[in-house]
N, C-alpha and C positions, 0 to 999 in steps of 0.2 A: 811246216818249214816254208819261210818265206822265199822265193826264189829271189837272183840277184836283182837286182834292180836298179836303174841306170837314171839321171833326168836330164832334161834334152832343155837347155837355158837358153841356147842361140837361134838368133833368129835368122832367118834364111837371107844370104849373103846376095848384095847387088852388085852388079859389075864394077861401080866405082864406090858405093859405099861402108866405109867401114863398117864391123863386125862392132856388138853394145859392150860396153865394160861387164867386168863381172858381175857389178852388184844392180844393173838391172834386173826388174822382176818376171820368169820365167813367160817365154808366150800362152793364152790358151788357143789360138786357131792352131791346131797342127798341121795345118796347111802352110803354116808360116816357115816352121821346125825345120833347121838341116836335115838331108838325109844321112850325116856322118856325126853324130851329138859325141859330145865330149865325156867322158868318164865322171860326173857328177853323181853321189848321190841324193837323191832329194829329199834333205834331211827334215823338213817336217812330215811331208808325205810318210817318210817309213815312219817315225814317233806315233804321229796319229793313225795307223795299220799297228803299231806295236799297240797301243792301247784298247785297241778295238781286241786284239788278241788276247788282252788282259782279262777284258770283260767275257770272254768265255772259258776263261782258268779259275777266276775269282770265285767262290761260292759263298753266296752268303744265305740269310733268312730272315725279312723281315717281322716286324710281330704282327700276328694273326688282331688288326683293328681296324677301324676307318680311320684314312687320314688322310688330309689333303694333298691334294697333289703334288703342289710345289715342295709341302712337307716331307712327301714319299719319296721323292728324287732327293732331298738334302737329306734322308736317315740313310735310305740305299746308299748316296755315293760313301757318306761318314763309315759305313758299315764294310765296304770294300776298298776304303781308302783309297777310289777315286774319283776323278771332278767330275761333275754331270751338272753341265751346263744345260735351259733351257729356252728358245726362240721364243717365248709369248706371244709376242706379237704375229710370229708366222704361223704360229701354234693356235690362237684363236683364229684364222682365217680359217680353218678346218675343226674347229666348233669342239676346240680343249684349253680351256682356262686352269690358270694356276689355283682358282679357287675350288675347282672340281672338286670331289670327295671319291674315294674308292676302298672297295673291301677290299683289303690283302689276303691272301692265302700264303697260310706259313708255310706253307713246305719249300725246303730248300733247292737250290737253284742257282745258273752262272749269275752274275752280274746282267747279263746280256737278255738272258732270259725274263728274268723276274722284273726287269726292266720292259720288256715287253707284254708279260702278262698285264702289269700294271695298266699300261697302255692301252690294252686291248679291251679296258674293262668302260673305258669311258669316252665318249666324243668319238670325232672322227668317223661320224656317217657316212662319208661320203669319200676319205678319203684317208688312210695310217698313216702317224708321223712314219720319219724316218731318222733310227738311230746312226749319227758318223764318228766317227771319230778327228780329236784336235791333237794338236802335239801337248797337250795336257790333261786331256780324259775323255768324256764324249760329251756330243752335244746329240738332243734332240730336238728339231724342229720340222717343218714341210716339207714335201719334196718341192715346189718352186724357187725356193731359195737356197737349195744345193747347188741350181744349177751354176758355172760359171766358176765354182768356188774349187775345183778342184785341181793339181799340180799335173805335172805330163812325167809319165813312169813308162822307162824304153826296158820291156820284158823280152828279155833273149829267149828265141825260140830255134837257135840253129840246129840244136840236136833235135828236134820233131819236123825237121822237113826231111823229107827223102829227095835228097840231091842225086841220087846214083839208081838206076832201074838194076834191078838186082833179078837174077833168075829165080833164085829159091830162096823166100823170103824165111827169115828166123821167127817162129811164133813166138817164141818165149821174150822177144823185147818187146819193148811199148810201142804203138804202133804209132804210125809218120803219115806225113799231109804232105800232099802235092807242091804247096807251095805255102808262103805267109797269108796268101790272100783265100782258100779254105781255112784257114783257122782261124783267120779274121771271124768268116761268114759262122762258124761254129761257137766262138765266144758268143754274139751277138745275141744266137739262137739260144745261149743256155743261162746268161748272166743280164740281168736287168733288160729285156726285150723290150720293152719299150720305151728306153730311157737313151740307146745312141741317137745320135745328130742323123746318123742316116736313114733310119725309120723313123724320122719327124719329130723325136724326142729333145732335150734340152739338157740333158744331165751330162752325157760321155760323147766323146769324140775317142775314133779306132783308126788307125792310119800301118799299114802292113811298111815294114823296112826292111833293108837287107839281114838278113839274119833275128830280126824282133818284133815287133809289134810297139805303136808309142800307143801310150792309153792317156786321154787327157783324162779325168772323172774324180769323183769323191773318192775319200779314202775306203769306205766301207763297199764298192762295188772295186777298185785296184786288187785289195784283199781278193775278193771271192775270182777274180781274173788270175789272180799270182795261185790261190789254191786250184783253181781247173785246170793250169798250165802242170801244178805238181804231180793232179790228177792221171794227167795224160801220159805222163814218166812213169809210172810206175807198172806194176810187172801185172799184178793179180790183184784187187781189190779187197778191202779186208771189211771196210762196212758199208752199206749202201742204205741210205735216206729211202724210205717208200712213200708216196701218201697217197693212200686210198679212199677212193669217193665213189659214192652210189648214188645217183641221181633220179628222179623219175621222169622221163620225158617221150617225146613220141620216136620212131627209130628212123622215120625217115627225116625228122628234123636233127637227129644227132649226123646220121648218116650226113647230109649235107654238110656240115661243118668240118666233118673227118675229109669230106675231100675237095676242101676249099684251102687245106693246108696239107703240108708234106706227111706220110704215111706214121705211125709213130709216133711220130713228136709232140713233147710238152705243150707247145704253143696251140694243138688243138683242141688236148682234155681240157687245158685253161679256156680255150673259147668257150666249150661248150660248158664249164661250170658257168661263165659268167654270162650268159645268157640266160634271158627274162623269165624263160617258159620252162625253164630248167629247174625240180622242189630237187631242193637237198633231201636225201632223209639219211643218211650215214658218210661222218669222214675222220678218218684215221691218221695218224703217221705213225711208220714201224720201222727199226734199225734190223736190216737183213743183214746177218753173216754167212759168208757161204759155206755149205755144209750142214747147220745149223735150221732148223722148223723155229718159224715163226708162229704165233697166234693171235689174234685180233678179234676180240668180240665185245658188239656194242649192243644199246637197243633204245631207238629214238621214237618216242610218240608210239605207233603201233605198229612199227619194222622192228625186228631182233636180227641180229647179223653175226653169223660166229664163222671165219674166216681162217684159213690154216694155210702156210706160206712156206715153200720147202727149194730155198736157191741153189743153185747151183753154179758154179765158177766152169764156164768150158773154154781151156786154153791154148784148143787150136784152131777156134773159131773168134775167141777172144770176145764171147758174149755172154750174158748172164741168161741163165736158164732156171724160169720159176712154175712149180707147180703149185696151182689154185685150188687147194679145195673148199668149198663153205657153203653153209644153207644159210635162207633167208624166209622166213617169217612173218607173217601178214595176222595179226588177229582183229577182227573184225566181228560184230553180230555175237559174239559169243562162241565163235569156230575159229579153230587156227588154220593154216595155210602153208604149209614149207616145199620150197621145193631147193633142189641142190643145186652146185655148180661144181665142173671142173677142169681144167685147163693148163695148159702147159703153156708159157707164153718167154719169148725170146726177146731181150730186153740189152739193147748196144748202148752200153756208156760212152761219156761219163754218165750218158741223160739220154731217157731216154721214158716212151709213152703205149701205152695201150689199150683199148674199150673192149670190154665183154659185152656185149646186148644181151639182156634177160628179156625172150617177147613177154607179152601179155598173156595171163590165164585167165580162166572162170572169176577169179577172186583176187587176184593181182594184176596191177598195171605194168606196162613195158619198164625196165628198169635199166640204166647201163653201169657197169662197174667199171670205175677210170683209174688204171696206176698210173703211176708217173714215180721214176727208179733217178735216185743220182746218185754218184758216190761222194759219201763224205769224211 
């Protein structure tokens, strides 16, 4: 459910200058933006978020063939009956031509999805398109040419600040921020990191208001801003996003990284994946229900990985509580090698991060295990 959403069209008033007609076109510096915006909805903004929303109700299934790419985007949209528009031009700067060819896998799938998979199969060495949404269906092109393009969307946050210091706080509500400028700092942290103006990015601009938040940005990072703010209202969570990665690497080189950034947090398992010296050998995504055991087992090259996930909702601390059990697997020479793991790890939404260190044995190298929790 999409929260209300307001657009902010005036521009910030001079002492002697008059205020723009209405059919000028909305500012993007939100530094320009009244701090008092008028009750506008910003009608293409919500269409192109209604459609992005489409693409993950939609299912369809391509046929299991090679086909080209431009082709695979014009069956997909005909087949969900909607537009899917492509940047070519911004699309081959990142090394994806319309003439590309890819294997489909039929199994069925959102829109959004299978749109991705496709995606994922070809180009883009160096860099993944980025699927947005238009007030007519979606478009896929680069992330450089989103930037700029996006509407200003005023997300009322009055009921998550805690305006009143209260003695005995109520567990059972959603809990409240000090003020707009923490939640500012926690969107940033959990939705497109490196993509605000204030971390050096080019895509979103965040400006904290009395009672809101203006968000300038694309449509498809607004969405994932209006579902974290839904996120934060609600009582008890009912599925959480897991993705789990096992790494090989040395522990004083992970360790360093863990504490070049805030304890926990997303933003350091992502460094330490994307670091040089970093071999993947196992990575998962699993939907955690609380209450419910999870299971995850894989087996890459000569790692085997069977993994067992047991969450838990605790609500008067208002964190997730998960139990890790699983071995891992080394065969090598002709001899196998298992040793276990287990762990109980405490996990603060919405997002929220953690590394196991596996040291080194006789026959296996240091190994670390990275969740990273969000609800979705």
């Amino acid at each position: 459910m999409i929260p209300w959403i307001t657009c902010v069209v005036a521009l910030a008033l001079g002492s002697e200058s008059p205020g723009p007609p209405p059919s000028e076109t909305p500012p993007t510096d939100i530094g320009e933006v009244s701090a008092s915006p008028p009750a506008v909805t910003p009608a293409p903004v919500a269409r192109a978020m209604d459609r992005l929303q489409e693409a993950e109700r939609i299912r369809v299934s391509l046929p299991a063939r090679i086909f080209r790419l431009d082709e695979a985007l014009h069956v997909l949209g005909q087949l969900g009956e909607l537009r899917i528009d492509a940047d070519w031009a911004a699309l081959e700067t990142i090394g994806m031509r319309r003439s590309d060819t890819v294997e489909v896998d039929a199994r069925p799938g959102s829109i959004r999805i299978v749109l991705e998979q496709v995606l994922a199969t070809i180009g883009g060495g160096y860099e993944r398109p980025v699927i947005d949404g238009t007030p007519d269906g979606l478009r896929v092109t680069a992330r450089g040419t989103t930037a700029g393009t996006g509407g200003p969307v005023l997300h009322p946050v009055a009921d998550l600040i805690d305006s009143t210091t209260l003695l005995a706080r109520d567990t059972a509500t959603p809990e409240r921020f000090e003020d707009t400028a923490v939640l500012a700092d926690l969107i940033r942290d959990v939705i497109a990191r490196d993509d605000w103006h204030e971390v050096g990015g080019s895509l979103a601009r965040l400006k904290p208001r009395p009672g809101g938040l203006l968000v300038v940005a694309p449509a498809f990072i607004q969405l994932e801003v209006a579902r974290l703010l839904d996120t934060l209202r609600i009582e008890r969570p009912g599925r959480i996003e897991c993705s789990i990665s096992i790494v090989q690497m040395s522990i004083p080189a992970v360790e360093r990284i863990r504490l070049a950034h805030a304890p926990g947090s997303p933003t350091a398992i992502t460094a330490i994946r994307r670091t040089p010296s970093a071999l993947a050998r196992f990575e998962a995504l699993a939907d955690l229900v609380p209450g419910s055991r999870t299971s995850v087992s894989a087996t890459h090259e000569d790692v085997a990985v069977a993994l067992e996930l047991d969450p838990r909702w605790d609500p008067e601390l208002r964190v997730l509580r998960c139990r890790i059990r699983g071995t891992f697997s080394v065969t090598g020479s002709g001899s196998t090698d298992t040793r276990g793991i287990e762990s109980d790890l405490e996990l603060r939404l919405p997002a929220a991060g953690n590394v196991i260190v596996l040291p080194s044995t006789g026959t296996q190298p240091p190994l670390s295990l990275l969740v990273i929790t969000r609800v979705n």
